[in-house]
Backbone bond lengths (Angstrom), bond angles and torsions (degrees), N, CA, C in turn:
res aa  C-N    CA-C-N  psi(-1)  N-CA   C-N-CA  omega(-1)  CA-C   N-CA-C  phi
1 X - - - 1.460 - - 1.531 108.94 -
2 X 1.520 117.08 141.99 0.991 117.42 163.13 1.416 137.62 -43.79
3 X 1.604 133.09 140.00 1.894 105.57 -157.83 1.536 97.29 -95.21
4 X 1.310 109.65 -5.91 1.508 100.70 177.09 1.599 121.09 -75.08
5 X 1.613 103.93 -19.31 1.745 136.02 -168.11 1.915 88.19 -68.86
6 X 1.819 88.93 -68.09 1.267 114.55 -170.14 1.416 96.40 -46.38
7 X 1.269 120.95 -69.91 2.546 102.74 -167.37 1.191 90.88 -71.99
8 X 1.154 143.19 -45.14 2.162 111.97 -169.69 1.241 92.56 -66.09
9 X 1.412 145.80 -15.92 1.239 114.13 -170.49 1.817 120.75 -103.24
10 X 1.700 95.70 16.63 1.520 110.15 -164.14 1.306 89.06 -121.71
11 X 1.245 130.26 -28.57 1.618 120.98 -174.68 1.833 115.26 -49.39
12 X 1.637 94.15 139.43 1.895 89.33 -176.94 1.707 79.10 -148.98
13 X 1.377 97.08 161.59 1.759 102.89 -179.02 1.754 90.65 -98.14
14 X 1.493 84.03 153.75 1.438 96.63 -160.42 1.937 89.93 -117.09
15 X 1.450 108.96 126.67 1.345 115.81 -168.04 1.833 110.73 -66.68
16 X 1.792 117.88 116.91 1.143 122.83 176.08 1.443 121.98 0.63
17 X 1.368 95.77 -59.26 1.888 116.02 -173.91 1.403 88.12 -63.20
18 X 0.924 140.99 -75.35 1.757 141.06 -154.06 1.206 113.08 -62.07
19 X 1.365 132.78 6.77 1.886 152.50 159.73 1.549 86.16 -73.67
20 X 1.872 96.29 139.74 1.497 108.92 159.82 1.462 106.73 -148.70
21 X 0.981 134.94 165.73 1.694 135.45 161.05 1.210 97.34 -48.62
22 X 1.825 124.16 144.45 1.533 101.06 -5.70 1.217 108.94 -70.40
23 X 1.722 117.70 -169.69 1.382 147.20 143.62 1.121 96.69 -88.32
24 X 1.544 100.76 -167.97 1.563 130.04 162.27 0.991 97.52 -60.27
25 X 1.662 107.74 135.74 2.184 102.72 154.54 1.929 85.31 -77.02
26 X 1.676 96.83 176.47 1.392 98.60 176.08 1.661 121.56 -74.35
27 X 1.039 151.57 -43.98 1.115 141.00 125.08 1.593 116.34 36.07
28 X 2.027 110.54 -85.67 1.106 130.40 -163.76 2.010 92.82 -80.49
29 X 0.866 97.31 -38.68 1.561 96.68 175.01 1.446 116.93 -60.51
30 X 1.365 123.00 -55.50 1.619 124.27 168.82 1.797 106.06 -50.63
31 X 1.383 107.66 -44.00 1.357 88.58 -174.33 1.643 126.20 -82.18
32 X 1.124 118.63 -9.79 1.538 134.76 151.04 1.293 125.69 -52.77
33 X 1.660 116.58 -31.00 0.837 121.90 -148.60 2.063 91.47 -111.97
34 X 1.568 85.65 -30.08 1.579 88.49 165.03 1.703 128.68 -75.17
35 X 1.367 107.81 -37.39 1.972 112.43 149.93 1.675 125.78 -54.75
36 X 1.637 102.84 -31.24 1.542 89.95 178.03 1.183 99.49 -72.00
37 X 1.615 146.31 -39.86 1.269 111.94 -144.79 1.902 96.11 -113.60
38 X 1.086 107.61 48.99 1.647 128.20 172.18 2.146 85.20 -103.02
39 X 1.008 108.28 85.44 1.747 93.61 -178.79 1.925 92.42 -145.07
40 X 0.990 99.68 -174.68 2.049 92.18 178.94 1.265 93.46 -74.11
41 X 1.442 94.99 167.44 2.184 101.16 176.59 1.082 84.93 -167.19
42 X 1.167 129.26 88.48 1.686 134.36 151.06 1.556 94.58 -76.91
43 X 2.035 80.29 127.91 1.695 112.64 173.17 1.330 99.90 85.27
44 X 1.400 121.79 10.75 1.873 125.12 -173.20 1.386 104.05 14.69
45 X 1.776 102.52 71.94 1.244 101.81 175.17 1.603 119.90 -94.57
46 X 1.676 101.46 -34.42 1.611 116.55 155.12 1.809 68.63 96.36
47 X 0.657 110.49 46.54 1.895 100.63 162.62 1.827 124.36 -51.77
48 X 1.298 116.53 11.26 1.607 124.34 169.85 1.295 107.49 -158.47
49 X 1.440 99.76 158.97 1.135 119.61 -168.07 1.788 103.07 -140.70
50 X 1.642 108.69 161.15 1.522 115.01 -169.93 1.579 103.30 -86.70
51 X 1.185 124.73 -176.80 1.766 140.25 169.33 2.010 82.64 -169.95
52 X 1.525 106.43 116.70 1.190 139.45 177.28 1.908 92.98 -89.17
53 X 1.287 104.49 135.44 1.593 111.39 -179.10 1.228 111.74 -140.73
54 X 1.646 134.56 63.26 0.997 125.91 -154.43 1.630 104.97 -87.65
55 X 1.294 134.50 166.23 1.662 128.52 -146.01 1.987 95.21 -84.21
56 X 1.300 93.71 -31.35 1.573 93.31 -166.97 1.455 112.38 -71.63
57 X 1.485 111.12 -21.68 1.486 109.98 -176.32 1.280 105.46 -101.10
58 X 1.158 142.25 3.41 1.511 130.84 -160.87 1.751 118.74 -118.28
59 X 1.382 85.48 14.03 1.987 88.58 173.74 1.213 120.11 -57.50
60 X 1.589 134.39 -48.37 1.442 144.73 172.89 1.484 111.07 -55.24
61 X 1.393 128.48 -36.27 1.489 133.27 -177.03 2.166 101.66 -83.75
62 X 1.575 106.85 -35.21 1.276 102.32 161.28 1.564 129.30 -38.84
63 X 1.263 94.07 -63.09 1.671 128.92 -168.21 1.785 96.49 -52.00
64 X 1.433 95.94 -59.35 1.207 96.30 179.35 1.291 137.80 -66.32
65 X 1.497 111.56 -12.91 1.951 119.06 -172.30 1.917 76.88 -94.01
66 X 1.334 132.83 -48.08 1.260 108.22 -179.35 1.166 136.60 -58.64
67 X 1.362 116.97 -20.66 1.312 132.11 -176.76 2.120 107.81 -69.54
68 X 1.599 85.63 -58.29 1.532 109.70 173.45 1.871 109.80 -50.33
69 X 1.275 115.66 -32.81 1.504 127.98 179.61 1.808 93.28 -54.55
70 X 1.476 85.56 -70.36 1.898 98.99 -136.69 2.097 82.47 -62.00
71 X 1.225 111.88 -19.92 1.932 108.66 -171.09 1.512 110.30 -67.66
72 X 1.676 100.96 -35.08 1.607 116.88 179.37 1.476 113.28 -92.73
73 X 1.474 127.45 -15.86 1.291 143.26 155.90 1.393 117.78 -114.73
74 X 0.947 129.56 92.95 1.992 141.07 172.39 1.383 93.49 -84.60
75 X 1.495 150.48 -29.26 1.415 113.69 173.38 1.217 97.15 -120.01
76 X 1.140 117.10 61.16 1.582 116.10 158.88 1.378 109.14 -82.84
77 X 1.391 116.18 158.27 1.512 113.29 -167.65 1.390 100.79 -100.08
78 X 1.129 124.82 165.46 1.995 139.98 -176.99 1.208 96.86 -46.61
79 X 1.174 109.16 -67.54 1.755 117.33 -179.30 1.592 101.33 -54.65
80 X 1.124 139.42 -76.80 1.295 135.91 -159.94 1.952 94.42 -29.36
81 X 1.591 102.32 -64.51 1.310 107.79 177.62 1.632 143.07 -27.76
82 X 1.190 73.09 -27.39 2.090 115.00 -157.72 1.542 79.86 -82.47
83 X 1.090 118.62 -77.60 1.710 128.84 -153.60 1.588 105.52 -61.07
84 X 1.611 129.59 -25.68 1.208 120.28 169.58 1.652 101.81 -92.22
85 X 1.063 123.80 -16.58 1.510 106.75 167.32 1.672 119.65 -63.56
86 X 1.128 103.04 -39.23 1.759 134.72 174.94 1.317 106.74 -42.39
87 X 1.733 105.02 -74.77 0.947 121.30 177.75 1.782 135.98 -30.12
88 X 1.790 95.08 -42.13 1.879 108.79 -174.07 1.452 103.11 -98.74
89 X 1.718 106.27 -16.84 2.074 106.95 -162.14 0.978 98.58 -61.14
90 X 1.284 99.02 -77.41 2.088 124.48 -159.23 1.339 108.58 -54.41
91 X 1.410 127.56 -41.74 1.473 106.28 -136.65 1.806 96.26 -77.79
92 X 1.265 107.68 153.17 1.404 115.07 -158.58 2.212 101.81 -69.57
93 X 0.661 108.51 -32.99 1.939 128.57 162.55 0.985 122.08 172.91
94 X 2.120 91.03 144.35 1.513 107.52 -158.99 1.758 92.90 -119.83
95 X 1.469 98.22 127.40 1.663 92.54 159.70 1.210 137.09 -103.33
96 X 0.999 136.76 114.89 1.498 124.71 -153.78 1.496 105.22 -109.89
97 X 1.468 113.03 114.56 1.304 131.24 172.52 1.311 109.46 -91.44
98 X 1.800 102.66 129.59 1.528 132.55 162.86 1.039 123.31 -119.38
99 X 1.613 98.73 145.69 1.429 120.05 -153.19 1.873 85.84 -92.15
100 X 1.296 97.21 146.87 1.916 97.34 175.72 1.598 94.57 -133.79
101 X 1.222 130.98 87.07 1.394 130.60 143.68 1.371 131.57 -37.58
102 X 1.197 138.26 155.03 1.154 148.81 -176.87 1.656 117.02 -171.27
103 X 1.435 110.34 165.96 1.472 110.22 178.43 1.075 109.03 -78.15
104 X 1.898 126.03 154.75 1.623 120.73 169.45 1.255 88.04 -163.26
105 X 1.111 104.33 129.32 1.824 105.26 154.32 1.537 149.31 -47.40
106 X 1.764 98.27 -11.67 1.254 111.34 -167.88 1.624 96.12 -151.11
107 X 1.083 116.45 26.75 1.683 120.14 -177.89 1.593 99.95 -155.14
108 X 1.391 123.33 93.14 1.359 128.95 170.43 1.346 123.40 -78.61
109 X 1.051 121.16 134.47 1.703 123.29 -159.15 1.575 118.60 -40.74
110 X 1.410 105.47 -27.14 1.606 103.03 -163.29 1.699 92.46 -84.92
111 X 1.453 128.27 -18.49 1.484 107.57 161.34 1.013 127.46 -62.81
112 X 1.505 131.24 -42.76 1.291 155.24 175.09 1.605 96.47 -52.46
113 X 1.098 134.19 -48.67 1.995 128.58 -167.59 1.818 91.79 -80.09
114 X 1.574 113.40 -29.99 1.787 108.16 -167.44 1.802 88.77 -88.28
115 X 0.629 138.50 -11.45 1.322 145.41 153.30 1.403 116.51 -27.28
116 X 1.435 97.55 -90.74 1.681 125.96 140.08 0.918 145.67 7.09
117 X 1.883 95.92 -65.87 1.604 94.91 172.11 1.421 92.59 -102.85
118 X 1.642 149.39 -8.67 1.336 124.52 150.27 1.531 116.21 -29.15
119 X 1.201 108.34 -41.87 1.698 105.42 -175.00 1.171 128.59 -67.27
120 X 1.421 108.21 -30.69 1.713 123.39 168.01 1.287 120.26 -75.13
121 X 1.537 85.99 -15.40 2.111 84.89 175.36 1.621 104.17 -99.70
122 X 1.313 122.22 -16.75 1.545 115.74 167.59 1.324 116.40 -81.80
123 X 1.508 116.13 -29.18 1.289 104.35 170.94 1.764 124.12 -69.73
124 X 1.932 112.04 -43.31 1.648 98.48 150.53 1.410 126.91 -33.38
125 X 1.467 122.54 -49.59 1.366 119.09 159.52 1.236 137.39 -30.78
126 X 1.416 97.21 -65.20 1.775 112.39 175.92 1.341 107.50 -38.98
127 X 1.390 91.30 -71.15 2.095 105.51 -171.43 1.196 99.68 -53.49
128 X 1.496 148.31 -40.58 1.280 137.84 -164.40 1.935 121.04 -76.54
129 X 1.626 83.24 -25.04 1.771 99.17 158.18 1.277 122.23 -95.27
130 X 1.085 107.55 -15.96 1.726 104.46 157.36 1.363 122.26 -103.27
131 X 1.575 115.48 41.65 1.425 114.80 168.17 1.270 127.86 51.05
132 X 1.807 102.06 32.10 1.612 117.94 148.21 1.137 140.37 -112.79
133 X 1.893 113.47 143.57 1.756 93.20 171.58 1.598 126.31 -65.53
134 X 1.202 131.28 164.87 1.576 136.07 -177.02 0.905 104.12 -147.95
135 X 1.514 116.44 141.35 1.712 133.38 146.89 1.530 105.81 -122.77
136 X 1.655 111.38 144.29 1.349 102.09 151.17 1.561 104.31 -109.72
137 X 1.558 112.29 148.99 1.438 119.31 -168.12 1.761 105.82 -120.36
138 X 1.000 140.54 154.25 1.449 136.59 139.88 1.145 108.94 -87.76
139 X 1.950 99.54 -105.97 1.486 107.20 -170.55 1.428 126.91 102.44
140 X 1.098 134.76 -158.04 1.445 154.85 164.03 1.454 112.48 -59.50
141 X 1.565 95.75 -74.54 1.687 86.29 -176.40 1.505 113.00 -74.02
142 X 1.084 123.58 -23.63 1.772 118.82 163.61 1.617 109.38 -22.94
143 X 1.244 93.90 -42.19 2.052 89.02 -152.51 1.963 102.17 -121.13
144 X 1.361 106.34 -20.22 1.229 100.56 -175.16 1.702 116.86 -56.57
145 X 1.075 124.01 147.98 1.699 131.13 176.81 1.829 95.45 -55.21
146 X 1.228 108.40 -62.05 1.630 90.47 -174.16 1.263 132.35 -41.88
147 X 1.424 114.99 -46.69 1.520 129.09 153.04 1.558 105.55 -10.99
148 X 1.292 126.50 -75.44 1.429 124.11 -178.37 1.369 127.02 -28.40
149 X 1.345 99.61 -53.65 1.698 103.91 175.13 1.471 98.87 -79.84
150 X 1.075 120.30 -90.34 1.528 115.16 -173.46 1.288 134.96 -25.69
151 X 1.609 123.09 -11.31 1.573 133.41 148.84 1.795 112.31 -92.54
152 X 1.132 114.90 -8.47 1.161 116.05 -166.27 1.450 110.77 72.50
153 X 0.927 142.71 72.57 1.358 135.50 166.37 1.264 115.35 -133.06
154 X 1.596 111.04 155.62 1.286 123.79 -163.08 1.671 119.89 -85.95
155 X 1.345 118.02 -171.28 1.872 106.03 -162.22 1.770 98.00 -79.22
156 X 1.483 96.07 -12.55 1.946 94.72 -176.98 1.213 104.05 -119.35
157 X 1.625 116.43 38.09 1.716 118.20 -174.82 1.953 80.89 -114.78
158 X 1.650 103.85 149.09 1.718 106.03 163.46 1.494 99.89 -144.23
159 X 1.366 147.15 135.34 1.195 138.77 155.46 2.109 122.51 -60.83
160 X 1.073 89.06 129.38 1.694 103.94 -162.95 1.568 94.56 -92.19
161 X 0.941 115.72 -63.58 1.532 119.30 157.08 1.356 123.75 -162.84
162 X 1.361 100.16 -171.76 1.540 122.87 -174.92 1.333 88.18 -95.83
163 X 1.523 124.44 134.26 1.292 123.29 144.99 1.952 118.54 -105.17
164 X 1.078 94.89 123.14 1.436 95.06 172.53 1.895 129.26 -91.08
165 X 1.132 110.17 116.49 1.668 84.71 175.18 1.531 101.43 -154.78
166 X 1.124 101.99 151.52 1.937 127.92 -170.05 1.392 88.43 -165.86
167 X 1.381 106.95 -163.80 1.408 142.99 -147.14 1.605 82.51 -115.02
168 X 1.605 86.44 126.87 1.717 102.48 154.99 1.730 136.78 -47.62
169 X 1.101 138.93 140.05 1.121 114.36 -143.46 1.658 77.98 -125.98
170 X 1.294 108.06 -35.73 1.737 133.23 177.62 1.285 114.16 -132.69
171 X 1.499 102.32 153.44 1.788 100.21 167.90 1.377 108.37 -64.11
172 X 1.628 108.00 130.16 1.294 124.63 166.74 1.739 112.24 -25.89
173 X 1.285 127.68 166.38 0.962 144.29 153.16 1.487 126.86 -83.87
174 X 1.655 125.01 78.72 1.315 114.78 146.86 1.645 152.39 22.25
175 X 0.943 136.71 8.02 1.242 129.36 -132.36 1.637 108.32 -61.79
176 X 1.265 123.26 162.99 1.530 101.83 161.75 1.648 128.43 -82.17
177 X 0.949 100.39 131.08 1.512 81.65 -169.03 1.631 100.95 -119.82
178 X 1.171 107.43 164.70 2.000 126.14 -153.76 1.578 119.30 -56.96
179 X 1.024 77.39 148.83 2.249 86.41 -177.10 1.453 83.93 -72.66
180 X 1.205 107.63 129.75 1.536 118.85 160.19 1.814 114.59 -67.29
181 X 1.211 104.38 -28.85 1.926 99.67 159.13 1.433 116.29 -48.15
182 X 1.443 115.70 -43.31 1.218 126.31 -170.24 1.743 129.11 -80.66
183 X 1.215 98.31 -1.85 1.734 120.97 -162.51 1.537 115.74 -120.72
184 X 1.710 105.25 -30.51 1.516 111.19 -168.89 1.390 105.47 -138.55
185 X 1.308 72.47 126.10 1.620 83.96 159.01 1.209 128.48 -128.71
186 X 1.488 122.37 -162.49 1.835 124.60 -175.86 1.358 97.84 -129.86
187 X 1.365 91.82 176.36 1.741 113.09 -150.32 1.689 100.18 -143.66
């Protein structure tokens, strides 16, 4: 089998918690980061852009999406709390790709966001050929209004996701994935 067949066809997201040091050194990170955004771009508009989250710098932006949680959730439970703190602490680096819309005459926004998340799915790629675990995540802060300010982003900026990736801690999780009888059909 082809080895390119062979890793797209082995890739599985590897659960936040199950990331450990290392990360990327920067190096392997620039060049991941240079395959994700190899994705279609009608009108080479480059409709997203990166936010680098490496674990050591990102305690104050933590503090703060939790804070922003429990203000936009008051009966969220400890645990609920717990799991988005979890979620941004540990993971060894998170990149968070945004979608940047704009007007075009011949490029309607919803290509420009599938754009986007093409990039989050090449970057799982990347890391998965460079012998890392990955998740991409949304969530809460994905979509919440605070998010905007607190990533800095603009009125036509949206976060597509969180990508997480470090070192496997365990073998990924498998998932099952669909009978192709069941998914496709003809026309």
């Amino acid at each position: 089998m082809n080895e390119t067949l062979r890793l797209l066809g082995s890739r599985s997201s590897t659960r936040a918690q199950d990331l450990r040091e290392p990360a990327p050194d920067e190096a392997q990170l620039r060049r991941m980061l240079e395959i994700a955004a190899r994705v279609p771009d009608h009108g080479i508009m480059e409709p997203w852009r990166f936010l680098v989250m490496p674990k050591a710098s990102r305690g104050a932006v933590v503090t703060q999406i939790v804070t922003k949680f429990r203000a936009a959730q008051p009966n969220a439970t400890d645990g609920e709390v717990d799991k988005i703190r979890l979620r941004f602490k540990d993971s060894p680096l998170i990149v968070v790709v945004i979608s940047r819309t704009g007007a075009h005459p011949k490029v309607p926004e919803i290509e420009q966001v599938l754009s986007a998340g093409a990039v989050c799915m090449n970057l799982l790629h990347a890391a998965h050929a460079s012998g890392f675990g990955a998740t991409w995540l949304t969530g809460w802060a994905a979509f919440d209004k605070s998010s905007k300010e607190l990533f800095g982003l603009s009125d036509n900026e949206q976060i597509v996701g969180f990508v997480h990736i470090g070192t496997r801690k365990v073998e990924a999780f498998n998932r099952p994935r669909p009978e192709l009888s069941e998914i496709v059909s003809k026309i």
